[in-house]
C-alpha positions, 0 to 999 in steps of 0.5 A, a space after each residue: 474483467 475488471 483491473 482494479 483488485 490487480 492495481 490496488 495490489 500493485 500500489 499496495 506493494 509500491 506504497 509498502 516498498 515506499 514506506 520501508 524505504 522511508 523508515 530504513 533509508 531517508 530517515 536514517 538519513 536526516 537523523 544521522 548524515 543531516 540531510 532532511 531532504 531525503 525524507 522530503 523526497 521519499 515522504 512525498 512519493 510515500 504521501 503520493 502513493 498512500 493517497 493511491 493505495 487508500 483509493 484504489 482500496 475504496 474503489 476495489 471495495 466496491 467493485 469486488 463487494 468486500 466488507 468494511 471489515 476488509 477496508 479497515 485490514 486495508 488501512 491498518 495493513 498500510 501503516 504497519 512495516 510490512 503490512 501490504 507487503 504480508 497483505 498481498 499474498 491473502 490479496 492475491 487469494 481472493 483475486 484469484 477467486 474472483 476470476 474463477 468465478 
C-alpha cells in the first residue's frame, strides 16, 4: 500500500504547526523584542515545509485520484491558521477509505 496520503498529512500537520509557530511566536518576536531572526529561522523551515506540503498534495492527487477540487481545499487549507490542522481529520477519513478498499 502506498504511503503518500500518510506523509502528506504528516507534513501537512508539521507545516500547520510551523506556520502557527511563525504567527504566535517569531513574529512577536521581531515586532516587539527586535529580534528579526527568528522569522528568518522559522520562515525558512515554514518555506521548506509548505514546498513539501504542496508536493506531497500533488502527488497524493494522483495516486489517490482526488479532484482538482481537492487540490485546491489543500492550498487554501495551508494558508489559513489552522487550516490543515481542521483539514486532517476529513484527511484521515478518506485514507482510511482508501485502505478499506
Amino acid at each position: 500500500m502506498k504511503k503518500t496520503f500518510s506523509n502528506f498529512r504528516k507534513v501537512a500537520i508539521a507545516e500547520g504547526v510551523s506556520f502557527l509557530f511563525l504567527l504566535m511566536v517569531a513574529m512577536p518576536l521581531k515586532y516587539f523584542a527586535h529580534l528579526p531572526k527568528a522569522v528568518t529561522i522559522a520562515g525558512g523551515i515554514h518555506g521548506i515545509l509548505f514546498i513539501a506540503f504542496i508536493i506531497l498534495a500533488w502527488e497524493t492527487k494522483s495516486d489517490y485520484k482526488k479532484s482538482w477540487k481537492w487540490m485546491g481545499k489543500a492550498f487554501v487549507a495551508s494558508i489559513l491558521p489552522f487550516g490543515t490542522i481542521i483539514m486532517d481529520k476529513q484527511w484521515k477519513k478518506e485514507e482510511e477509505a482508501f485502505s478499506v478498499q
